[in-house]
mmJSON file of the N, C-alpha and C atoms, coordinates in Angstrom:
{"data_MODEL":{"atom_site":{
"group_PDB":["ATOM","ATOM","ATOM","ATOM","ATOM","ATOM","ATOM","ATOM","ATOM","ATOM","ATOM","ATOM","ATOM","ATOM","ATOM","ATOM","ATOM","ATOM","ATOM","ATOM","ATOM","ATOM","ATOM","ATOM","ATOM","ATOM","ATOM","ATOM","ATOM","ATOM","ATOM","ATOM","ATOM","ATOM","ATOM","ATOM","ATOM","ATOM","ATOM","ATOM","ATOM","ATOM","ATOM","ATOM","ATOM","ATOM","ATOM","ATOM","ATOM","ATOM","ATOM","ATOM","ATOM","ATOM","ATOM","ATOM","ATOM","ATOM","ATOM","ATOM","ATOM","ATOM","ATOM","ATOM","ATOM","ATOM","ATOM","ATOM","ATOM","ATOM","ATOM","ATOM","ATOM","ATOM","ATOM","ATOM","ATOM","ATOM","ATOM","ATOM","ATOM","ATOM","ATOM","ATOM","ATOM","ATOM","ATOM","ATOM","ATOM","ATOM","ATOM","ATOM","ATOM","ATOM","ATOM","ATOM","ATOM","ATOM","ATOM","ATOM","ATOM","ATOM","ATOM","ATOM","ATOM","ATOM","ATOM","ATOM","ATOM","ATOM","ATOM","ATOM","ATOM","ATOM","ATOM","ATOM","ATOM","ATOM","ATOM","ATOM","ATOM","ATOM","ATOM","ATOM","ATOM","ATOM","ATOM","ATOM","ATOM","ATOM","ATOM","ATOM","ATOM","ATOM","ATOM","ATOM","ATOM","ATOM","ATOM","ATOM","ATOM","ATOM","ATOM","ATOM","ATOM","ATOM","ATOM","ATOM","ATOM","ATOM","ATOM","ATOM","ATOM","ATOM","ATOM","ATOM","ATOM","ATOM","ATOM","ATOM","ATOM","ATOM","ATOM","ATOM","ATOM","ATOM","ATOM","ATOM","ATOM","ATOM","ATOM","ATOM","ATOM","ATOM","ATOM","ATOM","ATOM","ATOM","ATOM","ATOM","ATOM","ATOM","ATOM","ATOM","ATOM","ATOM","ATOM","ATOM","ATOM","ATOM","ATOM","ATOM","ATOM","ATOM","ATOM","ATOM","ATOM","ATOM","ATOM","ATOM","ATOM","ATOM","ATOM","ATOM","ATOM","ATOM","ATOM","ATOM","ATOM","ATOM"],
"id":[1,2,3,4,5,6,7,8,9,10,11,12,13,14,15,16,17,18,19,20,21,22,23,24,25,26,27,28,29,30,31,32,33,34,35,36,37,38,39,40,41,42,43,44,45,46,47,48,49,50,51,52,53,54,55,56,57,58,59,60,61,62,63,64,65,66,67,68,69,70,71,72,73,74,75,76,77,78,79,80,81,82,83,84,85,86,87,88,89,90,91,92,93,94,95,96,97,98,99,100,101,102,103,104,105,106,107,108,109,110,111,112,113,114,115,116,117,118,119,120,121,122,123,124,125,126,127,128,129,130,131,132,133,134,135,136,137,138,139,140,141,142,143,144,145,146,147,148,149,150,151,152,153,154,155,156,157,158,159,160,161,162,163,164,165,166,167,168,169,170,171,172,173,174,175,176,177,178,179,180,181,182,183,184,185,186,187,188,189,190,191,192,193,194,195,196,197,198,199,200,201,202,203,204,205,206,207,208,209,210],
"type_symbol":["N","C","C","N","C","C","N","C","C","N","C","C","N","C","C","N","C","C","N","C","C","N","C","C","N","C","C","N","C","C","N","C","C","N","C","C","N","C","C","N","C","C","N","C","C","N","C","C","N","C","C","N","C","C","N","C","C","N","C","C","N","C","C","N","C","C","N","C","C","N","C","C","N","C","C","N","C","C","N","C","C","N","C","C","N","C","C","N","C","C","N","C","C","N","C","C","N","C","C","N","C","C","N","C","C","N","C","C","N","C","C","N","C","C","N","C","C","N","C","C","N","C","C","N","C","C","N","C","C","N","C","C","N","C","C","N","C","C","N","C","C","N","C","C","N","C","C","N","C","C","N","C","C","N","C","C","N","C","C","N","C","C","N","C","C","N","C","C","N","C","C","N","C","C","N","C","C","N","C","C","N","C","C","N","C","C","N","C","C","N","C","C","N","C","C","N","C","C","N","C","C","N","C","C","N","C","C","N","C","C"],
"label_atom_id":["N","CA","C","N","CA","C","N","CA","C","N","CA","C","N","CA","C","N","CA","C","N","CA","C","N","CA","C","N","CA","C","N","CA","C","N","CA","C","N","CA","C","N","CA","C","N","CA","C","N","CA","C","N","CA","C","N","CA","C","N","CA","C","N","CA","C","N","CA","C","N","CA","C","N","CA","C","N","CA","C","N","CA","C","N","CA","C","N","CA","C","N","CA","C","N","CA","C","N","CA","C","N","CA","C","N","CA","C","N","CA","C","N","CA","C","N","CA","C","N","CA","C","N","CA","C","N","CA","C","N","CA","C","N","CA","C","N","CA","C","N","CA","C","N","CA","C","N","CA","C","N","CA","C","N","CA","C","N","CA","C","N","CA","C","N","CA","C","N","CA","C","N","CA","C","N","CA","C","N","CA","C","N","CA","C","N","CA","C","N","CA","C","N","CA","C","N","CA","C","N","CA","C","N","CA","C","N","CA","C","N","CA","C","N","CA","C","N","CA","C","N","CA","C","N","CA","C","N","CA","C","N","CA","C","N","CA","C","N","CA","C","N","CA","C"],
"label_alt_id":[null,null,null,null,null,null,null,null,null,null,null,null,null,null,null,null,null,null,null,null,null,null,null,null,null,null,null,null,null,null,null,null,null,null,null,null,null,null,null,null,null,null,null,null,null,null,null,null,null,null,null,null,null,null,null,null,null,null,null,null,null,null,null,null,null,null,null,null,null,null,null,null,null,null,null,null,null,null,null,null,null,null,null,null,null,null,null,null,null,null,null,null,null,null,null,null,null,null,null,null,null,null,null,null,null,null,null,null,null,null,null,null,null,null,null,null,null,null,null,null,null,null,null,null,null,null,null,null,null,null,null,null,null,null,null,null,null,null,null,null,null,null,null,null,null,null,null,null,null,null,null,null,null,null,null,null,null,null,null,null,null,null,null,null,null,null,null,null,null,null,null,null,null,null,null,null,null,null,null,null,null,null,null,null,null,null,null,null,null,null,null,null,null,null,null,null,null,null,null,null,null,null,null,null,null,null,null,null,null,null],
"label_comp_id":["UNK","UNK","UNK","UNK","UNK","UNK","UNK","UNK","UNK","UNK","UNK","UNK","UNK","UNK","UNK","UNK","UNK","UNK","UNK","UNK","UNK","UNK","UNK","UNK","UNK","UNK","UNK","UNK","UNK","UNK","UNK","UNK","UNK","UNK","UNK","UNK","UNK","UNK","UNK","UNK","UNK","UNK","UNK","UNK","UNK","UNK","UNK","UNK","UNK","UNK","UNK","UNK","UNK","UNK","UNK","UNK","UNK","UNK","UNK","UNK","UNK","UNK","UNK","UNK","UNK","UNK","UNK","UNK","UNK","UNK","UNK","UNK","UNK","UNK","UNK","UNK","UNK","UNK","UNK","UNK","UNK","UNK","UNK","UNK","UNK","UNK","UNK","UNK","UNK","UNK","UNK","UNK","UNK","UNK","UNK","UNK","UNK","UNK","UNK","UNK","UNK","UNK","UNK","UNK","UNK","UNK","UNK","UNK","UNK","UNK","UNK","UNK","UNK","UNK","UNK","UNK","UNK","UNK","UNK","UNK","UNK","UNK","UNK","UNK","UNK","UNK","UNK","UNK","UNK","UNK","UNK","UNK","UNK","UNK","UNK","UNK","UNK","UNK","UNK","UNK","UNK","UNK","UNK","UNK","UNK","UNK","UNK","UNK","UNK","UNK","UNK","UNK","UNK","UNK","UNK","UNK","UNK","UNK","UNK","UNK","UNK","UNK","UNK","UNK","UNK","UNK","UNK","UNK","UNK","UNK","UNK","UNK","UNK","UNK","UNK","UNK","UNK","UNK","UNK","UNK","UNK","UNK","UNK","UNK","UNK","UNK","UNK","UNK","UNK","UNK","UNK","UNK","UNK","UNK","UNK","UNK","UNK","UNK","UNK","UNK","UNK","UNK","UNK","UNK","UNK","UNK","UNK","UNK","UNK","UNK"],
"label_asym_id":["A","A","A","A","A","A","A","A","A","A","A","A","A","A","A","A","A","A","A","A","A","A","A","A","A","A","A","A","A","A","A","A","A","A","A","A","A","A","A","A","A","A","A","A","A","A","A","A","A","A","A","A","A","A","A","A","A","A","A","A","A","A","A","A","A","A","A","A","A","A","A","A","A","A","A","A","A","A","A","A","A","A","A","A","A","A","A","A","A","A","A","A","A","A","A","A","A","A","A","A","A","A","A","A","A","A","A","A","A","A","A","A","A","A","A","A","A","A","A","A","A","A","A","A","A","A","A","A","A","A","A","A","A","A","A","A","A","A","A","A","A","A","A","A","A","A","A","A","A","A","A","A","A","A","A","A","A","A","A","A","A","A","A","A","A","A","A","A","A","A","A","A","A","A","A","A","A","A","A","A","A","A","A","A","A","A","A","A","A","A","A","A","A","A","A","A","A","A","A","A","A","A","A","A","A","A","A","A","A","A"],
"label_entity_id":["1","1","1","1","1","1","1","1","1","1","1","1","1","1","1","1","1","1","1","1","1","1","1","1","1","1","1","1","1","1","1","1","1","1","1","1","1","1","1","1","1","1","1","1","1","1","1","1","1","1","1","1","1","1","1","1","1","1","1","1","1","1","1","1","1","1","1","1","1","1","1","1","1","1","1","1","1","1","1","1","1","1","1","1","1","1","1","1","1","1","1","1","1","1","1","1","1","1","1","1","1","1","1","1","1","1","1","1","1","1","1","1","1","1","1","1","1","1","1","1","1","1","1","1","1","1","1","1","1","1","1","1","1","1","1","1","1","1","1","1","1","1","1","1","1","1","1","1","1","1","1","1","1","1","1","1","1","1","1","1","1","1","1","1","1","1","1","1","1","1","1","1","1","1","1","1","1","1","1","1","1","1","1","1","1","1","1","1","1","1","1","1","1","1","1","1","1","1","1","1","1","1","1","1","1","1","1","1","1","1"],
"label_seq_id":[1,1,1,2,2,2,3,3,3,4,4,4,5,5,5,6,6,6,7,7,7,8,8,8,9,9,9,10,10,10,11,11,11,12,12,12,13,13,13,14,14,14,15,15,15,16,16,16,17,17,17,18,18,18,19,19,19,20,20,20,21,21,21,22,22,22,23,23,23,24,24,24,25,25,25,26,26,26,27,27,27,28,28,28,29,29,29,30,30,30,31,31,31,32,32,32,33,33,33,34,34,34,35,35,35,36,36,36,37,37,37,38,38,38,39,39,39,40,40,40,41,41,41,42,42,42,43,43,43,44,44,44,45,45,45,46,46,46,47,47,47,48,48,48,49,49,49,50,50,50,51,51,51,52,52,52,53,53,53,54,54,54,55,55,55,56,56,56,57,57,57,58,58,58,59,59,59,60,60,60,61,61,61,62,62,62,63,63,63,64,64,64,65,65,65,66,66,66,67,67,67,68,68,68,69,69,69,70,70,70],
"pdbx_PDB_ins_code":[null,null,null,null,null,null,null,null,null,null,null,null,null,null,null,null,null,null,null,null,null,null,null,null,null,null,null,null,null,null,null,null,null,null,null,null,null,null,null,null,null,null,null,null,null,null,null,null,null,null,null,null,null,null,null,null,null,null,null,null,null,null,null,null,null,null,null,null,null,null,null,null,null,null,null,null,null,null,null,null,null,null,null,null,null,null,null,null,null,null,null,null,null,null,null,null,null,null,null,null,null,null,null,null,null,null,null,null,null,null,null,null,null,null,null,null,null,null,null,null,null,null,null,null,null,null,null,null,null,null,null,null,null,null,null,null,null,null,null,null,null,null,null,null,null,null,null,null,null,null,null,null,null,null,null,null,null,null,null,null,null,null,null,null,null,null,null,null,null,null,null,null,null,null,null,null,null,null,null,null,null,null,null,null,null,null,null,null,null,null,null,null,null,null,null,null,null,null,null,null,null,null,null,null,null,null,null,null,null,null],
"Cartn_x":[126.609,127.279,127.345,128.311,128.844,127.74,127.058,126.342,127.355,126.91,127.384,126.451,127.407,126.56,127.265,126.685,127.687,127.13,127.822,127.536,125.888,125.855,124.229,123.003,123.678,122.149,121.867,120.351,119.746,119.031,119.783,119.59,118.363,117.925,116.819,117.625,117.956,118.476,117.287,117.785,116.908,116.193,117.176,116.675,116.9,116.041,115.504,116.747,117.067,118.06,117.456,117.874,116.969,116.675,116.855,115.602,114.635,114.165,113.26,113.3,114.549,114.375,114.994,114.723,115.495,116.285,115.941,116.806,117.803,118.949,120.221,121.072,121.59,122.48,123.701,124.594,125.525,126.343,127.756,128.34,130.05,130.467,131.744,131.518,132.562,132.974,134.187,134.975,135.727,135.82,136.7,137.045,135.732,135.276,134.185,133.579,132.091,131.336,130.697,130.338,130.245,128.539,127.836,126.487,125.914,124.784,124.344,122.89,122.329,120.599,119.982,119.348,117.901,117.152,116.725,116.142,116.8,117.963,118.776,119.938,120.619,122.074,122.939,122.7,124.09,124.932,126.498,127.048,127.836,127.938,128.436,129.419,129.933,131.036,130.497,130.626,130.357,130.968,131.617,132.182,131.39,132.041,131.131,130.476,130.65,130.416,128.914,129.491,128.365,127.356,127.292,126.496,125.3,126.618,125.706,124.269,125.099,124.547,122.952,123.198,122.249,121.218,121.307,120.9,119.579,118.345,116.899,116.983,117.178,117.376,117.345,117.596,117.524,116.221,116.15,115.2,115.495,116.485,116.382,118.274,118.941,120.064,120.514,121.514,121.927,122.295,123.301,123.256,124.19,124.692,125.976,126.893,128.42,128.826,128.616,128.533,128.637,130.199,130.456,132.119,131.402,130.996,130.759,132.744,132.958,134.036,135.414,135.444,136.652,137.053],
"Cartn_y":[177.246,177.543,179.053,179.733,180.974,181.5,182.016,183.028,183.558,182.843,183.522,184.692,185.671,187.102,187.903,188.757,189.8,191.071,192.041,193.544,194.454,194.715,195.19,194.456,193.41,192.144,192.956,192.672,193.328,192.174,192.28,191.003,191.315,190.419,190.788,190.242,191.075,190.557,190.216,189.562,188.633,190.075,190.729,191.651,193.375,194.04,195.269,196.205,197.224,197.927,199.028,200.042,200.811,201.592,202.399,202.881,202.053,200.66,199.83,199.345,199.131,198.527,197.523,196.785,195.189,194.818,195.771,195.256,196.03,195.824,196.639,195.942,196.626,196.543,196.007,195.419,194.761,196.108,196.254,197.329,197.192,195.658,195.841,194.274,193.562,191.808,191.924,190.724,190.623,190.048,189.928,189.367,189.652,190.857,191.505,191.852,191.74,192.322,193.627,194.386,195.668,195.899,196.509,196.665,198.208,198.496,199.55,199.551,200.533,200.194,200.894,200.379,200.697,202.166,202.074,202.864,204.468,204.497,205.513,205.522,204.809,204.728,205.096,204.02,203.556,202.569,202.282,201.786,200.578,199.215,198.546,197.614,196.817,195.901,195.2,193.346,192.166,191.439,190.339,189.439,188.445,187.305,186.868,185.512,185.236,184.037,184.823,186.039,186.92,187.109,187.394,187.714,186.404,185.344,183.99,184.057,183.866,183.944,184.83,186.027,187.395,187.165,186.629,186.468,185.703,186.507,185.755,185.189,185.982,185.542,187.084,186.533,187.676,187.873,189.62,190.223,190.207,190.816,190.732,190.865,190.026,189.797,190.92,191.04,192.605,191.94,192.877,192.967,192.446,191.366,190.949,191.815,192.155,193.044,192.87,193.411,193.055,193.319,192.583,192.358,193.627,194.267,195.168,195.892,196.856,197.476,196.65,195.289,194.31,194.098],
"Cartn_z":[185.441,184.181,183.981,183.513,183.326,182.217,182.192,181.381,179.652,178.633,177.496,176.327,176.956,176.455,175.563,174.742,174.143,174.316,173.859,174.185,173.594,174.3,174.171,174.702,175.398,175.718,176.971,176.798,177.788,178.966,180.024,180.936,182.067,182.824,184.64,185.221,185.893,187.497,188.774,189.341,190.188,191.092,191.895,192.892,191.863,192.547,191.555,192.165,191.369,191.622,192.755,193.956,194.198,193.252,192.133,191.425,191.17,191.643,191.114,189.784,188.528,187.879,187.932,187.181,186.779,185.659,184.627,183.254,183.235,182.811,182.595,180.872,180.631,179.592,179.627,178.494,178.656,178.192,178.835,178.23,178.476,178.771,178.845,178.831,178.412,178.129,178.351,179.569,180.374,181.314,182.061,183.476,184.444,184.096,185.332,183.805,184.263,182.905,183.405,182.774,182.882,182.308,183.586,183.453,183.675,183.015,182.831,183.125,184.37,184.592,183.388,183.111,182.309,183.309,184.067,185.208,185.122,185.573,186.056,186.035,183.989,184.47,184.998,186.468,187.059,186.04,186.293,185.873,187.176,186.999,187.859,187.088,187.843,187.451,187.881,187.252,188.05,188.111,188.65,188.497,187.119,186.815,185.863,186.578,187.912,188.42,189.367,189.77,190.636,189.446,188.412,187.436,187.646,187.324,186.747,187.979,189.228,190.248,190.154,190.213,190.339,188.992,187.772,186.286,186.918,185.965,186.491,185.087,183.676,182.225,181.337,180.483,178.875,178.794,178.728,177.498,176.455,176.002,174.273,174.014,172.661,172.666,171.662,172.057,171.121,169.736,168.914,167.489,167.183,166.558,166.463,165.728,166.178,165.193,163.794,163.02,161.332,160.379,159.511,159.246,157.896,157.828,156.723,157.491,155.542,155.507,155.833,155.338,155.77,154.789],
"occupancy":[1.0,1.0,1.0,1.0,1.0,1.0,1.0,1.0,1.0,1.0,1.0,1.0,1.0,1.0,1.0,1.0,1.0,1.0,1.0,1.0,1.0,1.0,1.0,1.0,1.0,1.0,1.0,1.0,1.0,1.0,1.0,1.0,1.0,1.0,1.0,1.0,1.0,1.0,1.0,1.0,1.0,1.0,1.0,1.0,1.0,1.0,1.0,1.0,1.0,1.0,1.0,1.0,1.0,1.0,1.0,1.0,1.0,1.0,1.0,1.0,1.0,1.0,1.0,1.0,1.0,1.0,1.0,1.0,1.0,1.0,1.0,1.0,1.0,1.0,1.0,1.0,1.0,1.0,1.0,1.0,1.0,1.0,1.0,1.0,1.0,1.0,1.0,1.0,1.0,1.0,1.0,1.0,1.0,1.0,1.0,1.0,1.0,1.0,1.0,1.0,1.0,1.0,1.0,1.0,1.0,1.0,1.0,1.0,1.0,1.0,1.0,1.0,1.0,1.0,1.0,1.0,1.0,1.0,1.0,1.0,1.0,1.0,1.0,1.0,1.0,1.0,1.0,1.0,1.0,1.0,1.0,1.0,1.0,1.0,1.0,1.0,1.0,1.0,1.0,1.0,1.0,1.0,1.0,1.0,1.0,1.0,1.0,1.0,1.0,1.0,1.0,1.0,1.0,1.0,1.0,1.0,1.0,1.0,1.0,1.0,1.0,1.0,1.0,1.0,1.0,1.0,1.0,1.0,1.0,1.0,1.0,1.0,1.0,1.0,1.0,1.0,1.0,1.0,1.0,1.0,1.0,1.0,1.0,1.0,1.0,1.0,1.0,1.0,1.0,1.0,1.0,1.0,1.0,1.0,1.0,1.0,1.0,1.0,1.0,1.0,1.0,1.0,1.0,1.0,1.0,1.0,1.0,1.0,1.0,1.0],
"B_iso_or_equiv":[0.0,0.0,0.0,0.0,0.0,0.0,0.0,0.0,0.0,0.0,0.0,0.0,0.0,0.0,0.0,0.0,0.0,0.0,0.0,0.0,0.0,0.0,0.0,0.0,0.0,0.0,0.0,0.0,0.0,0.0,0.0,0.0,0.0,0.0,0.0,0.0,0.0,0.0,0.0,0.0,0.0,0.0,0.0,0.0,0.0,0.0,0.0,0.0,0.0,0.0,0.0,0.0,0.0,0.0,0.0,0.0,0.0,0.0,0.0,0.0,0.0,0.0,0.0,0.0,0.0,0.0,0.0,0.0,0.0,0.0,0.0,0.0,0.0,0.0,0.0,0.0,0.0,0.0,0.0,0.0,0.0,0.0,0.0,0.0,0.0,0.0,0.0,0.0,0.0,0.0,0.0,0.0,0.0,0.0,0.0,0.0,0.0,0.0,0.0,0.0,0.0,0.0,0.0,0.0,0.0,0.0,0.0,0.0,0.0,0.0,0.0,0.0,0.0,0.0,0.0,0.0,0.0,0.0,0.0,0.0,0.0,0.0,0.0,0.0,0.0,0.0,0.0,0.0,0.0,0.0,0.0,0.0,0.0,0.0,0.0,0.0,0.0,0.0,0.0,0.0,0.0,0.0,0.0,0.0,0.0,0.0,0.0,0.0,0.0,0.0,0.0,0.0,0.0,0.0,0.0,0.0,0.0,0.0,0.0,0.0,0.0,0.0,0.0,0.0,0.0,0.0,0.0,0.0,0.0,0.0,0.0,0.0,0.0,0.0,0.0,0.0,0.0,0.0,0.0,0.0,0.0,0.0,0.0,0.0,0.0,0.0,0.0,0.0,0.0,0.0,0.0,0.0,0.0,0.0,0.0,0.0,0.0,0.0,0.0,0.0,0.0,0.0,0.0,0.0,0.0,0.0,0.0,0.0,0.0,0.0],
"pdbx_formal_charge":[null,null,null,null,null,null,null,null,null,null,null,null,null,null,null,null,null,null,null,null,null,null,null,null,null,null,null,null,null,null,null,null,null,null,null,null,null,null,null,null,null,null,null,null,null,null,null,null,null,null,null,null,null,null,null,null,null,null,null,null,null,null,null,null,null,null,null,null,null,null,null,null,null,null,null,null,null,null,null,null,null,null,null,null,null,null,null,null,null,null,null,null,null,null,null,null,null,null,null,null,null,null,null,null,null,null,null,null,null,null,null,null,null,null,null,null,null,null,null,null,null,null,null,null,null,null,null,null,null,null,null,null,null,null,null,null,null,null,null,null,null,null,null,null,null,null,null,null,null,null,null,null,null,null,null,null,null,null,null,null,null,null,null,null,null,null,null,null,null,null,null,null,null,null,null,null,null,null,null,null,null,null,null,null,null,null,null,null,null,null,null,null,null,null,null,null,null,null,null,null,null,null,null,null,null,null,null,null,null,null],
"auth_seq_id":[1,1,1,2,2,2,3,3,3,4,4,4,5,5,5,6,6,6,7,7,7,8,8,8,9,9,9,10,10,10,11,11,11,12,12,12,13,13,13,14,14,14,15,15,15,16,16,16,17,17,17,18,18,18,19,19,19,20,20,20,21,21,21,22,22,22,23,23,23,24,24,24,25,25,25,26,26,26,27,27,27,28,28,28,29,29,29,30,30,30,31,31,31,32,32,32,33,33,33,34,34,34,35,35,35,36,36,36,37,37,37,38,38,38,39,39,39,40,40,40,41,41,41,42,42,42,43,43,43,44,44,44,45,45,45,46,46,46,47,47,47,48,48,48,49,49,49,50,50,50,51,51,51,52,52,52,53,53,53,54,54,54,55,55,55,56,56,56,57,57,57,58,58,58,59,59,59,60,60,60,61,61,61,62,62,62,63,63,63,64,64,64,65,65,65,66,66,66,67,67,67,68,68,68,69,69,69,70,70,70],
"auth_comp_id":["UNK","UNK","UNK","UNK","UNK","UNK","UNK","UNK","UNK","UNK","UNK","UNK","UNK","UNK","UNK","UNK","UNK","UNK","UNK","UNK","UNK","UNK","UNK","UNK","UNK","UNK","UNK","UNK","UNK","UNK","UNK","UNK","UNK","UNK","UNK","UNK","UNK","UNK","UNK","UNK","UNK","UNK","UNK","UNK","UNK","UNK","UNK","UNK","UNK","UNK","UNK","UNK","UNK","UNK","UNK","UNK","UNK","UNK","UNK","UNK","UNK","UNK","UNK","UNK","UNK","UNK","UNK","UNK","UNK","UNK","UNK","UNK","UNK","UNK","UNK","UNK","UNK","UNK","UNK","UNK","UNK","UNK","UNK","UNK","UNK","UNK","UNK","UNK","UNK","UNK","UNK","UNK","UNK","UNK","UNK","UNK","UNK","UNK","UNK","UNK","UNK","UNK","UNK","UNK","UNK","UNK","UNK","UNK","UNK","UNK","UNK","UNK","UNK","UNK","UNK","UNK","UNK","UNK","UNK","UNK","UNK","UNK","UNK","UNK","UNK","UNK","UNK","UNK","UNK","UNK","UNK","UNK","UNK","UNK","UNK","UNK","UNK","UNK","UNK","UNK","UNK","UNK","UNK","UNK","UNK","UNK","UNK","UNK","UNK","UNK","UNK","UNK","UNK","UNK","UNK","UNK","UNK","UNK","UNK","UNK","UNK","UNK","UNK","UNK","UNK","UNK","UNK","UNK","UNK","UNK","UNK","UNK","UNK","UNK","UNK","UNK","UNK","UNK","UNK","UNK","UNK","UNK","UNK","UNK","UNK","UNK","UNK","UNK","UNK","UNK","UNK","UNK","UNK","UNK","UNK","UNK","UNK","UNK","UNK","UNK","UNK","UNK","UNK","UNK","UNK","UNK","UNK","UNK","UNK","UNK"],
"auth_asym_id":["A","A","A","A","A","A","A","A","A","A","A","A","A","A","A","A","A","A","A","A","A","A","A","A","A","A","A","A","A","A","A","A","A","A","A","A","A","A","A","A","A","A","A","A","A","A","A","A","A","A","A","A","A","A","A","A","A","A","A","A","A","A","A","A","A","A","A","A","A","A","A","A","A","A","A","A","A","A","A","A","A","A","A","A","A","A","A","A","A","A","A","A","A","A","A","A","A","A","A","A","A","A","A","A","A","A","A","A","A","A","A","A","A","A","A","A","A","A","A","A","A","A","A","A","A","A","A","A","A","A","A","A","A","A","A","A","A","A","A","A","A","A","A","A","A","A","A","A","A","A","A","A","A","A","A","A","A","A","A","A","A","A","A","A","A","A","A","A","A","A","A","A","A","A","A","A","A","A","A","A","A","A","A","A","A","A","A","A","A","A","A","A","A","A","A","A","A","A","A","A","A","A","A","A","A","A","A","A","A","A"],
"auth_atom_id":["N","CA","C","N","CA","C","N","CA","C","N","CA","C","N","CA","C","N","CA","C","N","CA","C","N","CA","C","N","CA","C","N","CA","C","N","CA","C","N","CA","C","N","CA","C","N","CA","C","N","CA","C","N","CA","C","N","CA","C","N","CA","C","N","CA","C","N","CA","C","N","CA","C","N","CA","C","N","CA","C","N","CA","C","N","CA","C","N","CA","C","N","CA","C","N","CA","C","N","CA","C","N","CA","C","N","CA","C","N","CA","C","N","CA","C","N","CA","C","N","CA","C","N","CA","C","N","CA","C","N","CA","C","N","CA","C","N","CA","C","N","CA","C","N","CA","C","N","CA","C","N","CA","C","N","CA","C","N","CA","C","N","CA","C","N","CA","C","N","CA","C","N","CA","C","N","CA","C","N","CA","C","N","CA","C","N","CA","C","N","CA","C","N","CA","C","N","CA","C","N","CA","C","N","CA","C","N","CA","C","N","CA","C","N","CA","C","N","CA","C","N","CA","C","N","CA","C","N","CA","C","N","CA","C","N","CA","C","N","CA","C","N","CA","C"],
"pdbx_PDB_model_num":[1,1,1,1,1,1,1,1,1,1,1,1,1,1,1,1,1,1,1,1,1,1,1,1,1,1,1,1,1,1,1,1,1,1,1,1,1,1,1,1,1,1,1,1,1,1,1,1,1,1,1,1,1,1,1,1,1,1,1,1,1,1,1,1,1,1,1,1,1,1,1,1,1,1,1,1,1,1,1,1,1,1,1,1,1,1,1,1,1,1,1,1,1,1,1,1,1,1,1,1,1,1,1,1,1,1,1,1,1,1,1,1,1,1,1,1,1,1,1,1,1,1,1,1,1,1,1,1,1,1,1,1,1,1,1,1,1,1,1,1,1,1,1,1,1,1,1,1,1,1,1,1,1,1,1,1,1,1,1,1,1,1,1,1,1,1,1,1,1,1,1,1,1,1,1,1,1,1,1,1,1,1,1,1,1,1,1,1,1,1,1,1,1,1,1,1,1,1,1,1,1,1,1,1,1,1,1,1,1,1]
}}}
Protein backbone atom coordinates (compact mmCIF):
# COMPACT_ATOMS: atom_id res chain seq x y z
CA UNK A 1 0.00 0.00 0.00
CA UNK A 2 1.23 3.51 -1.06
CA UNK A 3 2.30 5.43 2.02
CA UNK A 4 -0.21 8.47 2.93
CA UNK A 5 1.86 11.47 4.06
CA UNK A 6 1.83 15.20 4.10
CA UNK A 7 4.46 17.86 4.12
CA UNK A 8 6.77 18.06 7.00
CA UNK A 9 6.43 14.25 8.17
CA UNK A 10 9.42 13.11 9.28
CA UNK A 11 9.89 9.45 7.98
CA UNK A 12 13.10 6.18 8.67
CA UNK A 13 14.16 4.78 5.87
CA UNK A 14 15.13 1.26 6.02
CA UNK A 15 18.99 1.74 4.87
CA UNK A 16 21.03 4.84 6.45
CA UNK A 17 21.96 7.53 4.10
CA UNK A 18 25.96 7.73 3.78
CA UNK A 19 26.10 10.52 6.24
CA UNK A 20 24.67 7.75 8.53
CA UNK A 21 21.32 9.12 9.11
CA UNK A 22 17.94 7.69 8.72
CA UNK A 23 15.27 10.29 9.23
CA UNK A 24 14.56 12.75 6.51
CA UNK A 25 11.77 15.21 5.94
CA UNK A 26 8.86 15.41 3.75
CA UNK A 27 9.33 18.41 1.41
CA UNK A 28 7.48 18.00 -1.84
CA UNK A 29 3.82 15.87 -2.49
CA UNK A 30 3.45 14.48 -5.95
CA UNK A 31 4.09 12.08 -8.55
CA UNK A 32 7.76 11.63 -6.96
CA UNK A 33 7.81 12.83 -3.32
CA UNK A 34 10.47 14.95 -2.43
CA UNK A 35 12.87 14.18 0.58
CA UNK A 36 15.21 16.01 2.70
CA UNK A 37 18.12 14.25 5.14
CA UNK A 38 17.98 15.18 8.59
CA UNK A 39 21.94 14.46 8.71
CA UNK A 40 23.34 16.69 5.93
CA UNK A 41 20.60 18.09 3.79
CA UNK A 42 20.72 16.28 0.82
CA UNK A 43 17.69 16.62 -1.18
CA UNK A 44 16.25 13.47 -3.26
CA UNK A 45 13.25 12.58 -5.30
CA UNK A 46 11.32 9.28 -4.89
CA UNK A 47 9.09 7.57 -6.65
CA UNK A 48 6.04 6.98 -4.41
CA UNK A 49 5.99 3.13 -4.93
CA UNK A 50 10.11 3.26 -4.24
CA UNK A 51 9.29 5.21 -1.10
CA UNK A 52 6.60 2.67 0.02
CA UNK A 53 9.21 0.14 -0.62
CA UNK A 54 12.45 1.90 1.28
CA UNK A 55 9.73 3.28 4.41
CA UNK A 56 10.82 1.40 7.85
CA UNK A 57 7.78 3.99 9.45
CA UNK A 58 7.06 7.64 10.86
CA UNK A 59 8.75 9.62 13.50
CA UNK A 60 6.62 12.32 13.97
CA UNK A 61 3.63 13.75 11.51
CA UNK A 62 3.90 17.32 10.53
CA UNK A 63 1.35 20.20 11.08
CA UNK A 64 -1.66 20.19 9.21
CA UNK A 65 -2.07 23.37 7.26
CA UNK A 66 -4.45 25.67 9.25
CA UNK A 67 -7.50 27.51 7.19
CA UNK A 68 -6.70 30.68 9.51
CA UNK A 69 -7.08 34.12 7.15
CA UNK A 70 -10.02 32.45 4.80
Amino acid sequence: MLPDMGLGDVIRLRKPHPCGATDWVVVRIGADIGLKCLGCGRRILLPRRELARRMKGYVSKGQPPSSEGS
